[in-house]
N, C-alpha and C positions, 0 to 999 in steps of 0.2 A: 504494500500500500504506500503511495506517496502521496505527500500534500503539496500542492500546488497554489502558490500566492503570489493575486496580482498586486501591485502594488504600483507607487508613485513616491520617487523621495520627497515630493514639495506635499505631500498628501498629510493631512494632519490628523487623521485615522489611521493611516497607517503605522505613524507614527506612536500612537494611542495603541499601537497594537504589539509594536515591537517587541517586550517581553512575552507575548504568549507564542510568536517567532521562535523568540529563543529556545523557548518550552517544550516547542514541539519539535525543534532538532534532536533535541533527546530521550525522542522515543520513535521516530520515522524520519524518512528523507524529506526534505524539502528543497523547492525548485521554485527559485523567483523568477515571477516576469514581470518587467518595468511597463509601466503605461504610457508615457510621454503624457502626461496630462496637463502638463505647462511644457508644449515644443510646438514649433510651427508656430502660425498665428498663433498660439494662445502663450506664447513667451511672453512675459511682464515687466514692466517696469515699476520699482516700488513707488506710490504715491500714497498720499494722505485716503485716498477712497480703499485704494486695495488695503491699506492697514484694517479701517475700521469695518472693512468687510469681515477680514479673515481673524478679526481678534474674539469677536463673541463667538466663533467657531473653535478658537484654540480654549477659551476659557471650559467651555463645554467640554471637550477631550480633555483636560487636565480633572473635571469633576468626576468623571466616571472611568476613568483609567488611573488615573494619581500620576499618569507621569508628569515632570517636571518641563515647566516651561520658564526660560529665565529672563531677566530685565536686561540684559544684552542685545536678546533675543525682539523683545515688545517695543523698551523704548531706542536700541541700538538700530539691528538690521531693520526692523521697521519702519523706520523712520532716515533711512539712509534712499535716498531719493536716486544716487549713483546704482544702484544696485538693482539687477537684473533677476527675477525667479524664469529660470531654462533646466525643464528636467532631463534634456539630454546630458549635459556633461555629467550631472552624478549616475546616472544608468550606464553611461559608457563605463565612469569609475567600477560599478560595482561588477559590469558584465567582465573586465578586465582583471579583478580582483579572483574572481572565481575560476576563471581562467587561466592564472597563473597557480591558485594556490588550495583551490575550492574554498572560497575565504568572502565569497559576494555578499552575502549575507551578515559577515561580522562587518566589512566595512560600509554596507548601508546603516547599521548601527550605530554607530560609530559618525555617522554623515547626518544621520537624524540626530544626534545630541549636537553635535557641531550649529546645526541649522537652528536647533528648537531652543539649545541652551545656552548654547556660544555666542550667535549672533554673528555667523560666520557665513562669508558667501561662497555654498556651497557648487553654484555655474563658473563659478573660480576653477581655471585648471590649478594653477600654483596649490590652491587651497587642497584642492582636490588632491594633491600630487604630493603635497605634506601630511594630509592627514592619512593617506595612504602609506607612505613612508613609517608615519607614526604605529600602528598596529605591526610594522615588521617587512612589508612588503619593498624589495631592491628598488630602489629609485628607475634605475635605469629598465630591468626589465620591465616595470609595471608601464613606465611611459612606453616604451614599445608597444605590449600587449591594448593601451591604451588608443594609440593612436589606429593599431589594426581593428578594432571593432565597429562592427557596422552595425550603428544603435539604431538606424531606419529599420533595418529589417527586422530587428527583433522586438522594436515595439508597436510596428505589425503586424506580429506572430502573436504577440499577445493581446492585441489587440480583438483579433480573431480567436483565439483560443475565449478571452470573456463573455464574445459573441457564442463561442458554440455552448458553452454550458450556464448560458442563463445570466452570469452578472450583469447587477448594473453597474457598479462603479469600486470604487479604491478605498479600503481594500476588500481584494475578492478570496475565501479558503474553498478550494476544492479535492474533496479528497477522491483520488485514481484507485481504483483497482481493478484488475483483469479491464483493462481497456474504455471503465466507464465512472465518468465524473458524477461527483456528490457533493454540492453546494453543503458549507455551514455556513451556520449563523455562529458568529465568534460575540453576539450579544450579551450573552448571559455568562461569559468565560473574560469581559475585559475587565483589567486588574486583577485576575485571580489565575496566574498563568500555572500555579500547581495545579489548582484543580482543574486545569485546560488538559494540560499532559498526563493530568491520571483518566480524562474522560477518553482521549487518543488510543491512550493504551491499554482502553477495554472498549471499544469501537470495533466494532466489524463490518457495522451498516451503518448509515444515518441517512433520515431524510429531509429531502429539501426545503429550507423554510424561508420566509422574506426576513431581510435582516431588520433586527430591534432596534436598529441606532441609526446615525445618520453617517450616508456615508459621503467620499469626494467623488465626484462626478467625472466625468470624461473633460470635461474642460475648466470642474472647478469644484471649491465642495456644494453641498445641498443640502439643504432643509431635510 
């Protein structure tokens, strides 16, 4: 059985979600797929509207997840008008990380504390290329790996992949076996990521349910 998670590093559910990520690496495989959910036209530039859009959004993922969002983060990068949200450069980071070291997954972690707590611009290659460096990965191989990865097409592929099994938006848990997806709801499991990974690993089946929370949308969060 594998679990499969779409996700978006600029996604603030996603983010809300990362410890039951972690959870579930250890007890089944897991396989990220990036969304681009800010690429293309939907790349941003930070203004005073985009803050006050996405701050009652973030306050909300901090209530019912407890993760930590910091004043770096609200009154820093938010308010840094220079500053660009592009989710391709940290998808390429993560797809190159994994590639190198099967590591995509710790250093999207690791990208979402940076982004939610640091106040760090994570469409920064530099940034990007330090904090990577920071978790252990060789400077020079990872820019390599980096610069070969072809983030259109993989978030394409997942793009399509959320289309065949039903998501609507970021993030999406589907679990595989013998060749057929099963939508969770990771509703009643955030902030409780023990008891996420004791439900995983007595799961054999689940069925499909509409998720309990809100989630980011294809080109932003939602209601």
């Amino acid at each position: 059985m594998i679990l499969h998670y779409i996700y978006d590093p600029l996604c603030g559910w996603c983010y809300g979600a990362e410890p039951l990520v972690r959870a579930a690496q250890a007890v089944l495989p897991v396989i990220a797929h990036g969304g681009g959910m800010m690429s293309g036209a939907n790349r941003q530039s930070v203004t005073p509207q985009l803050r006050d859009y996405v701050m009652p959004h973030d306050r909300r993922i901090a209530e019912y997840t407890a993760q930590p969002f910091g004043m770096a983060y609200f009154e820093g990068l938010l308010r840094d008008h220079t500053a660009v949200f592009d989710s391709v450069p940290p998808i390429t980071a993560v797809l190159a990380a994994e590639q190198m070291a099967g590591r995509g997954l710790e250093l999207l972690g690791r990208l979402q504390s940076a982004h939610y707590v640091e106040g760090r611009r994570i469409a920064d290659e530099a940034v990007l290329f330090e904090l990577a460096h920071g978790i252990g990965l060789q400077p020079q191989a990872f820019e390599t790996a980096f610069n070969a990865v072809d983030t259109e097409a993989h978030i394409k592929d997942s793009r399509a992949l959320l289309s065949k099994i039903g998501g609507q938006g970021f993030p999406t848990f589907a679990l595989e076996h013998s060749g057929r997806f099963t939508l969770i709801d990771i509703g009643p499991w955030l902030g409780k990521p023990r008891d996420f990974a004791v439900w995983l690993s007595q799961s054999t089946s689940t069925q499909t349910s509409p998720a309990t929370v809100p989630t980011c949308g294809l080109d932003g969060c939602i209601n």
